[in-house]
Every structure is written in structure tokens, then in C-alpha cells.
C-alpha positions, -999 to +999 in steps of 0.1 A: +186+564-199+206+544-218+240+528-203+273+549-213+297+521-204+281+503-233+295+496-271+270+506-296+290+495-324+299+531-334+336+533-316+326+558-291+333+544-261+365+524-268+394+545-253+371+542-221+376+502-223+411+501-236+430+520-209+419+493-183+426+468-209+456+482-211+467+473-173+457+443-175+479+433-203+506+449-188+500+431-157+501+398-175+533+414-195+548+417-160+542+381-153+553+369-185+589+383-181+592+378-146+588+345-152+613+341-183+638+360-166+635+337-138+634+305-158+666+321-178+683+326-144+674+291-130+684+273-162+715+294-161+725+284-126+718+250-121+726+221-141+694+194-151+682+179-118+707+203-098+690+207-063+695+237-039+681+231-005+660+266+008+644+254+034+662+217+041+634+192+038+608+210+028+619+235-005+644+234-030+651+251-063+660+226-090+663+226-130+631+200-144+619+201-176+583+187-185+571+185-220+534+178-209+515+197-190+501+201-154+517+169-131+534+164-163+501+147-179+506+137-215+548+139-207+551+104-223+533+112-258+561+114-281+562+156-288+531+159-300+515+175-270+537+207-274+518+213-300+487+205-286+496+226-252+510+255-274+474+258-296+452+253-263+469+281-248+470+302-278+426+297-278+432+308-242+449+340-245+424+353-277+394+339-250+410+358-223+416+389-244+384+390-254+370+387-219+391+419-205+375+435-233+346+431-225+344+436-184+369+460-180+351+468-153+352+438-129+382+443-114+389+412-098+378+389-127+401+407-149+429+403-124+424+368-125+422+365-162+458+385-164+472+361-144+462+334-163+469+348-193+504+361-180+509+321-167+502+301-198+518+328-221+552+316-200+546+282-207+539+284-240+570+305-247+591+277-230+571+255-253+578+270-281+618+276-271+625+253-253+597+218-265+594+217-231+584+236-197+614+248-174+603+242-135+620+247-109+605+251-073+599+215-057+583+210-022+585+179-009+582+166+027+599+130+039+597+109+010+568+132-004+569+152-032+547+181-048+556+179-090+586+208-093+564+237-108+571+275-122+561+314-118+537+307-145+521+280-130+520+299-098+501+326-119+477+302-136+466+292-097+464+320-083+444+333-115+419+302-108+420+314-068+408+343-076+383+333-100+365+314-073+365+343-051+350+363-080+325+338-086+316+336-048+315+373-044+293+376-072+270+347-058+266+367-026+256+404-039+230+385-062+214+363-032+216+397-012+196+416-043 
């Protein structure tokens, strides 16, 4: 018997894969505003390079802005790596989009991607706004310090997290098959 879940082409089956697409984007529409409203709050409060201590010596919230990307890579490359961030994430998201699509049903690999998506969706809005990326949570420990990050960025992890764990899941039912 042929599969049901499956697309033939004729249309039938698409409502059946677009209200869990659905939830997904609105998860990654969740993350998306959370993190501008947070980023609008943060560089509403503080001033640039403002610190205020959470936990003394080991958290603050401060106002940094990095126009590269991850550990501020490419920072230094005189603007044209907005663009460059801005068009990688935009292949992302239509990548991503397309992947919901089409496993709807995996529930934790679509969580992931909705995270990711949610995550570089905020940075690329800041990168579009702003030409830059608005962090502002720093950990640091001593004289050590973690690059100040963002929501987004904790969405884009987390995303990856739990893309591992899918993959490793996955690994396991098929060695147990």
C-alpha cells in the first residue's frame, strides 16, 4: 500500500504538511521577536559598552555591537560582510523552509531547524537595521571572557544541540533495526 504521508505532485496531501509547518514557523516567529524586543530593550537601556553586573564576576548584561559574525570573525572587513552574513542567512532560511516542508514529521529535527531559523533571522534583521549585530549577555570569569552574544545566537546553538541529538537518536534506532 502506498504511503499517504507522501506528495504525489497532485496537492492532496498539502494541508496535512502545512499545519506542522505552520508551528514551526511560528515557533521561529516567537524567537525572532523575542529576540528584537529584547535587543530593542537592551539598546534602549544601556549606553554602548554600558555593563550591568547579574551575577558579579561571572555575568553581565552590556550593549556590543559586532558587524561580523560568530566571535566577531570577519569584524575587521570594511562592511562588506553584512552583506555577505545577510545573503548566507537568507540561503539558510529558504534551505530551512524547505526542510520543514519536507519532514514535518520529525519532530525534533524540525525544532531544531526553527530555532535556527528563528536565530539567524534576528541577526540578519539587526544586520539589515542596524549593519551590525546587537549583543548583549557577556560571561566572563577573572580576566576571562566568553565574546558578549544574543537570544539569537542562543537559538542558533541550541538549534545545532539539538541537531546532534537528532542525529544520534537517529543513529541508534537504525543500529537497533
Amino acid at each position: 500500500m502506498p504511503d499517504s504521508s507522501l506528495d504525489t505532485g497532485t496537492g492532496a496531501h498539502r494541508p496535512a504538511r502545512l499545519r506542522p509547518l505552520a508551528g514551526w514557523l511560528l515557533l521561529a516567529l516567537a524567537l525572532v521577536l523575542l529576540d528584537q524586543a529584547v535587543k530593542t530593550w537592551v539598546s534602549g537601556a544601556l549606553a554602548y559598552a554600558q555593563r550591568i553586573p547579574v551575577l558579579p564576576s561571572f555575568f553581565d548584561l552590556t550593549l556590543l555591537y559586532n558587524p561580523g559574525a560568530a566571535f566577531s570573525f570577519l569584524a575587521d572587513s570594511g562592511g562588506g560582510q553584512r552583506w555577505l552574513f545577510t545573503g548566507i542567512a537568507a540561503v539558510a532560511a529558504v534551505l530551512i523552509l524547505r526542510w520543514l516542508y519536507t519532514h514535518t514529521t520529525e519532530r525534533l529535527f524540525c525544532a531544531a531547524l526553527a530555532c535556527i531559523l528563528g536565530g539567524a533571522l534576528g541577526n540578519a534583521i539587526d544586520r539589515l537595521l542596524h549593519g551590525h549585530v546587537v549583543d548583549f549577555l557577556l560571561f566572563y570569569w577573572n580576566d576571562w571572557y566568553f565574546p558578549a552574544f544574543n537570544l539569537a545566537d542562543v537559538a542558533i546553538t541550541c538549534g545545532a544541540a539539538l541537531l546532534i541529538l537528532d542525529e544520534i537518536l537517529r543513529a541508534r534506532r537504525a543500529r537497533s533495526s
